[in-house]
Backbone bond lengths (Angstrom), bond angles and torsions (degrees), N, CA, C in turn:
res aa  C-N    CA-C-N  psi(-1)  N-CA   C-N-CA  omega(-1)  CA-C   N-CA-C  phi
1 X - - - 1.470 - - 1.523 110.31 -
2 X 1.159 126.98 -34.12 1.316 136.95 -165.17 1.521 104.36 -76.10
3 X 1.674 102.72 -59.46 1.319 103.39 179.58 2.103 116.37 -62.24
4 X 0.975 124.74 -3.12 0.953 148.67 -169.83 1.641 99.39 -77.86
5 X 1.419 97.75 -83.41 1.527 110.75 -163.61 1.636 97.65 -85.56
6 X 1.243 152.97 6.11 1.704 164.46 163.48 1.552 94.64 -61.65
7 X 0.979 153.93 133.24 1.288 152.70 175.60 1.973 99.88 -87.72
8 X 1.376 116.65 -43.34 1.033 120.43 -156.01 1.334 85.34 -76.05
9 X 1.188 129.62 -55.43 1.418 144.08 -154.35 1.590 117.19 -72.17
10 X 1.414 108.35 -33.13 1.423 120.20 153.49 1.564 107.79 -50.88
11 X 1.510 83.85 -64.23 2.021 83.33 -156.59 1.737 111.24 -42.98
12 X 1.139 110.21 -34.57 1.636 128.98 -161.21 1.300 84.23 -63.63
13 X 1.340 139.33 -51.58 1.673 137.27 -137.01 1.971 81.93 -104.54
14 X 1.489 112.81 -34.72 1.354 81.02 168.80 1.012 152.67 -74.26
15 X 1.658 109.22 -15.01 1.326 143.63 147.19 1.084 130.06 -37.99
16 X 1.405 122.67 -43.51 1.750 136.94 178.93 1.264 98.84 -85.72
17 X 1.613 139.14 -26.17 1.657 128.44 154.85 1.113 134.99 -82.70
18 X 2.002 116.97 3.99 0.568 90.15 -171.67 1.629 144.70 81.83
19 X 0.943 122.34 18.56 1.615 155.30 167.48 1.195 110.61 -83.26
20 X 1.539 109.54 132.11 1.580 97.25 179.12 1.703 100.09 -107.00
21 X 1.061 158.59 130.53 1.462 152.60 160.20 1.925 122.74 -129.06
22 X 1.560 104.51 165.70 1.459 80.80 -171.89 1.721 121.66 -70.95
23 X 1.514 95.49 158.45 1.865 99.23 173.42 1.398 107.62 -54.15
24 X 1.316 76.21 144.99 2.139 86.29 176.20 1.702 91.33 -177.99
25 X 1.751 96.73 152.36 1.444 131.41 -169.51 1.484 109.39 -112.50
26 X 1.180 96.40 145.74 1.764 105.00 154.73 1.433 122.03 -98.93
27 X 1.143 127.10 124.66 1.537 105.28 -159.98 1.638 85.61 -137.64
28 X 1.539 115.04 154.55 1.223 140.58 -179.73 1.526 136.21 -98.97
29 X 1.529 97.60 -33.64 1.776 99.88 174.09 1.999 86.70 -156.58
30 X 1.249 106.23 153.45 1.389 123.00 159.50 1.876 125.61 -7.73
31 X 1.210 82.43 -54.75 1.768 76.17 -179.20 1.355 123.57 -82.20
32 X 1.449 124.57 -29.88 1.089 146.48 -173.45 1.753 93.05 -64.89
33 X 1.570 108.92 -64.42 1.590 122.45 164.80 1.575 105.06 -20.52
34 X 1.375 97.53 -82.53 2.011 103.34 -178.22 1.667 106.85 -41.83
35 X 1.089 115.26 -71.13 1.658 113.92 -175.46 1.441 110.68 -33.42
36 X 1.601 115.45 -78.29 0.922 115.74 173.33 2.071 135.51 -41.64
37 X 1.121 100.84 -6.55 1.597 97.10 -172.71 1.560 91.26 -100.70
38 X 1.541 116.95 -45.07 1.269 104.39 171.92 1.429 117.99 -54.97
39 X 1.442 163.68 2.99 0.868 155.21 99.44 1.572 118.48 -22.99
40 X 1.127 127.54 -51.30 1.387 134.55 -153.62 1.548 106.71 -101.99
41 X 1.231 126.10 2.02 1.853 138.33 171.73 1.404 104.74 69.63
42 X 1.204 122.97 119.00 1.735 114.25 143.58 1.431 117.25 -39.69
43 X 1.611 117.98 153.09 1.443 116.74 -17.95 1.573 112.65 -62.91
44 X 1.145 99.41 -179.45 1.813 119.37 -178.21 1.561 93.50 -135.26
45 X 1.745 103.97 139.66 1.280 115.25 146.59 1.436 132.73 -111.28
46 X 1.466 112.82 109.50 1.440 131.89 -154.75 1.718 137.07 -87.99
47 X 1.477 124.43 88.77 1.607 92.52 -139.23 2.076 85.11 -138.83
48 X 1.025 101.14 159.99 1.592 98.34 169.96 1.222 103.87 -73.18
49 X 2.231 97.60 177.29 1.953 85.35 171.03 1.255 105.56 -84.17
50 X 1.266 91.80 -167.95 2.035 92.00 167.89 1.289 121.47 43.83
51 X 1.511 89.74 72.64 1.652 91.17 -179.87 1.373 125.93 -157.61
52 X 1.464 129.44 129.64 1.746 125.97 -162.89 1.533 105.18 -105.15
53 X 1.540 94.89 136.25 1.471 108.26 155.48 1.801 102.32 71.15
54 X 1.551 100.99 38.34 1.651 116.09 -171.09 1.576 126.52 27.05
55 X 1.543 95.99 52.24 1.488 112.23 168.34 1.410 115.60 -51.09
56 X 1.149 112.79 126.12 1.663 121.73 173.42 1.983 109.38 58.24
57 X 1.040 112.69 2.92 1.455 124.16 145.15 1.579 122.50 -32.76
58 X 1.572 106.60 114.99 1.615 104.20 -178.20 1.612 115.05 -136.08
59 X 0.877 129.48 145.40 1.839 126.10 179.44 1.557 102.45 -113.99
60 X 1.842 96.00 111.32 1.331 98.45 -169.12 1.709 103.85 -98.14
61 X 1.435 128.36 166.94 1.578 122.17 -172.27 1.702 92.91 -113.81
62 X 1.378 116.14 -31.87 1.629 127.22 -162.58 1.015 126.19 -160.67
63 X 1.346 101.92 168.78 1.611 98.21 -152.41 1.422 121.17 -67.37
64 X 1.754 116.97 -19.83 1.083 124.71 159.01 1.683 126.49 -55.18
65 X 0.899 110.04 -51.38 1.553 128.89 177.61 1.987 96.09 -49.12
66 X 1.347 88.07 -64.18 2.084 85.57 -169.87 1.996 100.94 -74.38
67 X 1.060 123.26 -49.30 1.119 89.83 174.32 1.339 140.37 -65.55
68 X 1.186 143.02 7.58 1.331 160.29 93.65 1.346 124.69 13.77
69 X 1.610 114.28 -80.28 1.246 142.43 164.79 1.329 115.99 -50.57
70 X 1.664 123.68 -28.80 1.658 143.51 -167.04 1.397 98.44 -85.10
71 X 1.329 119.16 -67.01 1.259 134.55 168.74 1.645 125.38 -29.68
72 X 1.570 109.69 -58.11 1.254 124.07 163.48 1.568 117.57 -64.56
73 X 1.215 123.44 -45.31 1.362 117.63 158.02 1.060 129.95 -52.05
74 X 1.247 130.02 -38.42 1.430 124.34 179.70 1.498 132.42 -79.75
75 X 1.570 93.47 -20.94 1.442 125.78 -177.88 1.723 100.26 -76.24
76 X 1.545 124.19 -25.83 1.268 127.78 -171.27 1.942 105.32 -103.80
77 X 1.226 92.13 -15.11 1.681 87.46 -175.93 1.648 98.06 -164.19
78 X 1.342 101.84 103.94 1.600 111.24 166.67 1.327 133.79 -71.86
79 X 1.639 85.28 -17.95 1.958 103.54 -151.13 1.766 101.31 -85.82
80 X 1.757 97.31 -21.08 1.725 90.84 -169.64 1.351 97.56 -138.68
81 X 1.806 103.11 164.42 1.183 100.58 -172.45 1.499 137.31 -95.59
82 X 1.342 144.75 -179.16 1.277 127.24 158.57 1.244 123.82 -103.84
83 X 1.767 119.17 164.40 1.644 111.22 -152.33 1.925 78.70 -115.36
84 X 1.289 94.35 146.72 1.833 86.59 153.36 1.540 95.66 -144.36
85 X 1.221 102.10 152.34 1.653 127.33 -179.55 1.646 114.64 -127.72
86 X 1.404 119.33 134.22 0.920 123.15 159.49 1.481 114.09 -37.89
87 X 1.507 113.37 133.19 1.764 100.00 -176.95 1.871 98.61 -108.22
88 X 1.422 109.64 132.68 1.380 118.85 173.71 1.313 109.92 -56.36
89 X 1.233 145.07 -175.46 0.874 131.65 129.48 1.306 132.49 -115.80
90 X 1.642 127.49 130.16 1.416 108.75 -178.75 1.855 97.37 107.10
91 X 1.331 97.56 -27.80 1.323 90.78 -169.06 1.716 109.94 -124.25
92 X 1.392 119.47 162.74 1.257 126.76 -159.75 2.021 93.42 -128.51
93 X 1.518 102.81 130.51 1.581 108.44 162.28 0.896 130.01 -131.49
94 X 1.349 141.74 129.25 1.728 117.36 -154.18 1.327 90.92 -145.39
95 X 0.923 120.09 160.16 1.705 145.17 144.25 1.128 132.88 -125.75
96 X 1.317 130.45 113.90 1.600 127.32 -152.07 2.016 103.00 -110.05
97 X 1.072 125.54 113.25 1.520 103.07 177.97 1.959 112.86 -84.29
98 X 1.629 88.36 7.72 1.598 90.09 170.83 1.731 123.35 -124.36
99 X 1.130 105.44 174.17 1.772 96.64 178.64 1.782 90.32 -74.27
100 X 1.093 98.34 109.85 1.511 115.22 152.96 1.841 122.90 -76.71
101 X 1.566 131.86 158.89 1.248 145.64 -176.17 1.532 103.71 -67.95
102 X 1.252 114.94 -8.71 1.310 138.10 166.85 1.905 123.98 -38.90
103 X 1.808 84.49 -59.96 1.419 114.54 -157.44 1.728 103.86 -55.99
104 X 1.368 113.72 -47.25 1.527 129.70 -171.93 1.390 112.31 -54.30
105 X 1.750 116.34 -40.66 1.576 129.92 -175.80 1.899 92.39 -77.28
106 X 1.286 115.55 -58.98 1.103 115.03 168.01 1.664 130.28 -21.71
107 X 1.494 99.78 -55.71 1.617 120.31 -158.10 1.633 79.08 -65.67
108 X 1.322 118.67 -56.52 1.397 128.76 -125.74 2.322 98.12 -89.63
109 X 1.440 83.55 -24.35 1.906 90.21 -179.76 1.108 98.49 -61.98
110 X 1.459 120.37 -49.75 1.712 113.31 -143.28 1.167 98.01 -124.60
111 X 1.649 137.01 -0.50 1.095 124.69 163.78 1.390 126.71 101.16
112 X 1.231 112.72 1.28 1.482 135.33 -140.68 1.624 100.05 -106.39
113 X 1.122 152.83 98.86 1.732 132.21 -170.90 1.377 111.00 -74.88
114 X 1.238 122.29 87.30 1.303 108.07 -165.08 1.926 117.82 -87.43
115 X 1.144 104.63 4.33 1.201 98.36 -178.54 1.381 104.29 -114.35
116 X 1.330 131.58 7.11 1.497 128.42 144.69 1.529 113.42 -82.19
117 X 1.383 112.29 -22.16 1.429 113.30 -178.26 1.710 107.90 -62.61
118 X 1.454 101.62 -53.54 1.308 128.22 -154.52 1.966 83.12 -60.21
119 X 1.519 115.24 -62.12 1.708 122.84 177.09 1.669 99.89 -24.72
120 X 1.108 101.41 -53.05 1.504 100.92 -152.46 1.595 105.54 -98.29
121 X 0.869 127.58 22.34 1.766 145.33 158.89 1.563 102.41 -92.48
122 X 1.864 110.57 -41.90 1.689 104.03 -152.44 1.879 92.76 -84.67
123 X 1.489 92.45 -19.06 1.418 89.11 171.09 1.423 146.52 -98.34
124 X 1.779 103.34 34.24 1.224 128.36 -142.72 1.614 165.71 68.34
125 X 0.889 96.29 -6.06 1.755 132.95 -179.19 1.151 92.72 -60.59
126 X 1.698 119.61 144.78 1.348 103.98 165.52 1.980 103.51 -107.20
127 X 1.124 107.91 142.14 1.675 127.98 158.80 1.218 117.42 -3.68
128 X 1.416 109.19 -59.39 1.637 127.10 -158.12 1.560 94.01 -81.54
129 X 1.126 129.27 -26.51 1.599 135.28 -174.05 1.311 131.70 -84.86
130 X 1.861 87.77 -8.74 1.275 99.09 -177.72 1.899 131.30 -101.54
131 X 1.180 90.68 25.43 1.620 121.86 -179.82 1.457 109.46 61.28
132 X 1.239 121.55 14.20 1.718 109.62 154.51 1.523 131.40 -112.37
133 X 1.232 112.20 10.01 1.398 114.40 166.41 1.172 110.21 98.91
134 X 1.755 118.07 -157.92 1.609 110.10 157.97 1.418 92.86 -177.76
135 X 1.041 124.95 177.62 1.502 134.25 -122.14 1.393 131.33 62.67
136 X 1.543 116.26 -142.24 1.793 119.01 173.89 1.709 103.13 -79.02
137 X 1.130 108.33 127.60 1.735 113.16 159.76 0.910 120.81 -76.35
138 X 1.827 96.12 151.98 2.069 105.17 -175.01 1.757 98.29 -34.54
139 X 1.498 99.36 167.45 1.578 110.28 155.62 1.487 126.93 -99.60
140 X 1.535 107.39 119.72 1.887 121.65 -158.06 1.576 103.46 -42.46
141 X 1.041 124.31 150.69 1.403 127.12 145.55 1.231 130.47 -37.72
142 X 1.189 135.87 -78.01 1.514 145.53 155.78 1.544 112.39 -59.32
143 X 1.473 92.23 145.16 1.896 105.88 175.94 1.315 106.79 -102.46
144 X 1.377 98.96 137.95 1.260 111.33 -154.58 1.963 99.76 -126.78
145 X 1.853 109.48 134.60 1.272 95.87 170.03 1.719 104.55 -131.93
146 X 1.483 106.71 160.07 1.315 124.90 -167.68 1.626 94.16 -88.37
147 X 1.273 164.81 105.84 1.585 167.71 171.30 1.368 103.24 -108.35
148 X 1.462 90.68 114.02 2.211 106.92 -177.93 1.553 95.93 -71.66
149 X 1.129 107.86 155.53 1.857 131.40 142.09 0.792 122.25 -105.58
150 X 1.339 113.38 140.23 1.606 130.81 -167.79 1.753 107.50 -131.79
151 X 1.264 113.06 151.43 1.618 148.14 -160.20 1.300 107.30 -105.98
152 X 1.329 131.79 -6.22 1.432 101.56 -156.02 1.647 104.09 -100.80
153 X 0.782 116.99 -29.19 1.992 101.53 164.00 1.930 107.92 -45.81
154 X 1.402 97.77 -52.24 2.120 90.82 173.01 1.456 97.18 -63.73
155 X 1.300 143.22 -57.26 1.299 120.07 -164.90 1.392 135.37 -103.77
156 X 1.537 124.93 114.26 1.620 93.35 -151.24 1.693 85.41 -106.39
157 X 2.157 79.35 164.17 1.205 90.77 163.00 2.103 98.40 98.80
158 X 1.044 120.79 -19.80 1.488 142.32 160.65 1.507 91.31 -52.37
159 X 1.550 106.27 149.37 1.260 138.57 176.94 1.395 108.89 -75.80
160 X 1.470 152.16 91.49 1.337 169.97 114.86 1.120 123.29 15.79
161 X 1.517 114.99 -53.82 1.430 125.71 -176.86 1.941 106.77 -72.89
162 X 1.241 113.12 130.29 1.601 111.52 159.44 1.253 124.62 -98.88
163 X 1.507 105.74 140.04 1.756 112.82 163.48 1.622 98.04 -122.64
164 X 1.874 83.85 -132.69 1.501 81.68 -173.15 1.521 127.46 -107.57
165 X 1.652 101.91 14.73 1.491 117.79 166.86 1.832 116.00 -76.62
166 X 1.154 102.89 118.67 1.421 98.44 -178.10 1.640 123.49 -39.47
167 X 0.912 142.94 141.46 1.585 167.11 -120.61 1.849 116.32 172.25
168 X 0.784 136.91 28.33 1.610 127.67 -168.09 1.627 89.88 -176.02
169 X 1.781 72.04 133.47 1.627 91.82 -155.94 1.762 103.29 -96.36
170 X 1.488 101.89 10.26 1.916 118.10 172.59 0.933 114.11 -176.67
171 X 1.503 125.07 -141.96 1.581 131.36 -166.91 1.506 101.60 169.34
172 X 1.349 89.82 147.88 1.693 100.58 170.12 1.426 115.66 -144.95
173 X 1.136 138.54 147.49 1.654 147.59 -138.62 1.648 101.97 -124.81
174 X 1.466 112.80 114.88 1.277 112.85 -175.25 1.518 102.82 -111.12
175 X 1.038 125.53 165.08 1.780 127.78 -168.84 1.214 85.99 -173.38
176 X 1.813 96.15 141.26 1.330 114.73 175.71 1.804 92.26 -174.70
177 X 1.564 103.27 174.28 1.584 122.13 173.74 1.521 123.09 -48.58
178 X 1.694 94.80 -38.14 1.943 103.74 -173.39 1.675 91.19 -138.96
179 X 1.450 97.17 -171.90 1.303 119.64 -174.77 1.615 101.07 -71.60
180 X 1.306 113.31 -71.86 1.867 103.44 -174.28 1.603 111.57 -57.94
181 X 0.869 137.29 -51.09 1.393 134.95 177.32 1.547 110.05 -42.17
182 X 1.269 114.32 -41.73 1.959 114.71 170.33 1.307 117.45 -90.76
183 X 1.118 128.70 -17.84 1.498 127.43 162.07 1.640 108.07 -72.97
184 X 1.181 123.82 -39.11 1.294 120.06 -162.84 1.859 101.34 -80.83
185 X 1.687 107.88 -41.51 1.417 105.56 173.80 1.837 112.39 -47.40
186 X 1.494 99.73 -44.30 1.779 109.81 -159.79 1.609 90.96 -75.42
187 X 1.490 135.21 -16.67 1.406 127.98 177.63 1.335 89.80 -88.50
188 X 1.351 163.63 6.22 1.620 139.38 -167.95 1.721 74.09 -126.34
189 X 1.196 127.45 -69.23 1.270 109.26 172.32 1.744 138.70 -14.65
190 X 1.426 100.46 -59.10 1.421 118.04 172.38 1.571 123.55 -55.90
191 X 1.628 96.58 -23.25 1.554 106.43 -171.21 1.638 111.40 87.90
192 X 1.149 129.12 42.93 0.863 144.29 -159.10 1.539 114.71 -133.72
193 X 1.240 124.03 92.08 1.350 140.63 -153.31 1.814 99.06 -75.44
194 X 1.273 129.53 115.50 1.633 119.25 -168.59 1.603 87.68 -121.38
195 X 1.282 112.72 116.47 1.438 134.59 169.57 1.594 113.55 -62.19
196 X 1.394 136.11 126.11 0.970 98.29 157.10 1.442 136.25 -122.47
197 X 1.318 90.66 35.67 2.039 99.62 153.02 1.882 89.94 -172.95
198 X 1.513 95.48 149.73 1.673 112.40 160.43 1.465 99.60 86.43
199 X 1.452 115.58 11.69 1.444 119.33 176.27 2.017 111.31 -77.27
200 X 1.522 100.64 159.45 1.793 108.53 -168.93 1.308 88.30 -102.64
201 X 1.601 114.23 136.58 1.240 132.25 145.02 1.250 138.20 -95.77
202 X 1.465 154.22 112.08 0.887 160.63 -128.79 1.637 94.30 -133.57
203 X 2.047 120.56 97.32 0.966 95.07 -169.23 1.869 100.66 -133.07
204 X 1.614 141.11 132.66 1.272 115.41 175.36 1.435 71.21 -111.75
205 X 1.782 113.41 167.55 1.401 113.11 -179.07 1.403 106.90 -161.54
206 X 1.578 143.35 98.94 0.951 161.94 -150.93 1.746 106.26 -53.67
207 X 1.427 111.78 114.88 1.297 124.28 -178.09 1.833 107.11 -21.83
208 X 1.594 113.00 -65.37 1.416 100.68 163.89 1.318 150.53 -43.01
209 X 1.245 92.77 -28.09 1.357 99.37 164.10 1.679 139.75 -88.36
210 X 1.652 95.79 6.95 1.703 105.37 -163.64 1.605 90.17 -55.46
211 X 1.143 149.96 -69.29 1.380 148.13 -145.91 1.073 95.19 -39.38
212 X 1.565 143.49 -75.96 1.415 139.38 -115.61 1.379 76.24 -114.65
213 X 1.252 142.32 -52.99 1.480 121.25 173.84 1.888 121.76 -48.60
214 X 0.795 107.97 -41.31 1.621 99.31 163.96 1.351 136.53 -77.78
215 X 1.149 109.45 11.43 1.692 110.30 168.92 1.779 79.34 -116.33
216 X 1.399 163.53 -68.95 1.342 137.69 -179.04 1.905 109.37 -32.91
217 X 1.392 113.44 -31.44 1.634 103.44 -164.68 1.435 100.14 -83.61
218 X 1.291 118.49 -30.00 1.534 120.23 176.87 1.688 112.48 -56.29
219 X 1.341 104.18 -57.09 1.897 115.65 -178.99 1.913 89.88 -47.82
220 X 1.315 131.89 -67.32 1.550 137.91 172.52 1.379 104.58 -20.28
221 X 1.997 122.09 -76.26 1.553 115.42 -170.52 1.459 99.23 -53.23
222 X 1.652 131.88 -29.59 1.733 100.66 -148.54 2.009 88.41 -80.23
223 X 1.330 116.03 -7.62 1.352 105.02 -170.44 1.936 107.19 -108.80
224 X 1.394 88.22 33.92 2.152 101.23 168.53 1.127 93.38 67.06
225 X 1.750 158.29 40.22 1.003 152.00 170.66 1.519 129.94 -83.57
226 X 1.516 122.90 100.79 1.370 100.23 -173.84 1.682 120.59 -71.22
227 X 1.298 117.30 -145.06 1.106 120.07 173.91 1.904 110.90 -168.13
228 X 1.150 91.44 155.34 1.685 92.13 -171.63 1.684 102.31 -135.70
229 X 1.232 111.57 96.91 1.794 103.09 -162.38 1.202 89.89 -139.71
230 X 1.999 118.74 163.32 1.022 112.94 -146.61 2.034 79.42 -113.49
231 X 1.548 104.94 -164.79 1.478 97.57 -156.70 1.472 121.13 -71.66
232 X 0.706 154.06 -25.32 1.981 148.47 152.26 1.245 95.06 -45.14
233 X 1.263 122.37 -69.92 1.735 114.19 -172.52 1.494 106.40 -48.03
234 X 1.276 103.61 -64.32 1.704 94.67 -172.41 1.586 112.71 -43.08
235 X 1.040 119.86 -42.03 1.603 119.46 -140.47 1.920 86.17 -95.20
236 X 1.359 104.08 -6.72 1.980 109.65 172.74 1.732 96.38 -74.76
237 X 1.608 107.27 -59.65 0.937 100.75 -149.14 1.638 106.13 -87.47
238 X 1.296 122.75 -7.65 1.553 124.56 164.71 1.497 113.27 -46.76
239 X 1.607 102.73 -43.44 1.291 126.34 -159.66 1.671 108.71 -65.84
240 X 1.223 93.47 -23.54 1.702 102.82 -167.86 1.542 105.50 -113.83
241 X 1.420 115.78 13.26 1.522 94.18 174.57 1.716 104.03 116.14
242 X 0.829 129.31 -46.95 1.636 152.10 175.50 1.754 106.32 -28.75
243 X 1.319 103.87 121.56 1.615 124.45 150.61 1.572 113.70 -60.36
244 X 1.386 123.41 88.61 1.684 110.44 -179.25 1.452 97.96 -147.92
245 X 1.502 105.27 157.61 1.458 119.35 -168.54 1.778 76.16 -132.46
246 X 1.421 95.06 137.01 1.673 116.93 -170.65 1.495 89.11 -100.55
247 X 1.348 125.75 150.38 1.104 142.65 168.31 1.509 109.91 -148.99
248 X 1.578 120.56 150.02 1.512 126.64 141.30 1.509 124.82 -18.07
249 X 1.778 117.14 133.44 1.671 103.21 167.17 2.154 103.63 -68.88
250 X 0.852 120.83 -21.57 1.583 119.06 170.40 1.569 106.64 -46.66
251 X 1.237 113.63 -59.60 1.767 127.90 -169.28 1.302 106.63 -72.93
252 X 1.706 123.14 -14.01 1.096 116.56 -148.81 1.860 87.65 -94.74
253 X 1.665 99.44 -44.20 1.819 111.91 166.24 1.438 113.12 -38.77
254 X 1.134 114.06 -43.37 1.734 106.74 -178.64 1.440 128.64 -79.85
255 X 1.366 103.08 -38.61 1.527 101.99 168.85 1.295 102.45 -80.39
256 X 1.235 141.76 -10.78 1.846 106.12 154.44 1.415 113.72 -80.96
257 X 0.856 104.59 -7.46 1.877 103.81 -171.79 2.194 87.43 -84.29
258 X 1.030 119.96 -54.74 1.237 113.21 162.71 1.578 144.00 -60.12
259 X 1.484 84.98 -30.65 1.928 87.01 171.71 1.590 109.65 -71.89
């Protein structure tokens, strides 16, 4: 467990396997933080140690943004340090040193029982004996997606916006032949009503991200989609052609708490 959640102590063991993953530091006070990220490229993913379900977890773009976040961290905890990682983009890497909510979607994709496996390892058995091999497993037949649930119509007054601190109060597992056919199951699953034309979007969308959000908002107009975004978004998507009614980020909290 230790070597697990140790950043230094990980990296070392990832090193001796041979693992390739992104750069990332342990850093101790503010400046060391700055030095070190300039080595390591914006973005950064920024998080204390010891921590579940990416508590207090932040993805900084600049140097303003993380020293900010550095400052406030250190000011809240002297005694330990903070990790920053190059942040991928688009993409998710994890290492869990515990059975994570993970394991069940896992067991169930590829078929594999892994938490009788795992029983019968703690109880001596070896791995290799146990007729599934080890390394990377075949790739499943069906595509399979992980779709969060979210609380915030039951709870008001909850934080709305997502990053990469957990937010979703479950999940449900969609499988199907292709990609839209399992996304669309894991959205009817979720409770998640998917229109398919003349539906409202409710969108604020982080200056970095305008690119890849405007080729998704384009596929939206050709299918009659409005939009309800607050002012950068609006004034993106005016810019491009877009049906949108600009609103306040205040107004923007209520109509999701209402939609």
């Amino acid at each position: 467990m230790d070597v697990s959640e140790d950043r230094e102590k990980f990296d070392e063991l990832l090193e001796e396997l041979n693992i390739n993953r992104p750069k990332g530091k342990v850093v101790w006070n503010l400046k060391q933080g700055l030095e070190e990220t300039e080595n390591i490229g914006y973005p950064v993913l920024v998080r204390p140690s010891y921590v579940l379900g990416g508590q207090g977890m932040e993805i900084t773009y600049a140097e303003k943004e993380l020293e900010h976040y550095l400052k406030n961290a250190f000011e809240k905890d002297k005694k330990n340090p903070v990790l920053i990682d190059r942040y991928l983009l688009g993409r998710e890497i994890e290492a869990n040193p515990r059975a994570s909510r993970t394991v069940p979607y896992i067991s169930k994709v590829s078929k594999v029982p892994i938490v009788e496996l795992a029983t019968r390892v703690m109880l001596g058995e070896k791995l290799k004996k146990l007729g599934y091999g080890s390394g990377v497993y075949k790739e499943a037949e069906l595509v399979s997606v992980k779709v969060p649930v979210f609380s915030t119509q039951k709870l008001p007054e909850v934080e709305v916006c997502l990053g990469p601190e957990m937010r979703s109060t479950g999940e449900v597992l969609g499988m199907g032949r292709n990609f839209e056919e399992t996304l669309y199951k894991g959205f009817v699953a979720s409770g998640i009503k998917v229109e398919k034309e003349k539906g409202i979007i409710l969108a604020t969308i982080n200056p970095q991200d305008y690119g890849e959000f405007l080729y998704i908002a384009k596929a939206f107009n050709e299918l009659n989609y409005k939009f309800i975004a607050t002012k950068g978004t609006a004034k993106l998507l005016r810019s491009n052609g877009s049906d949108v009614l600009g609103v306040k980020k205040s107004q923007m909290e209520s109509l999701i708490t209402l939609m």
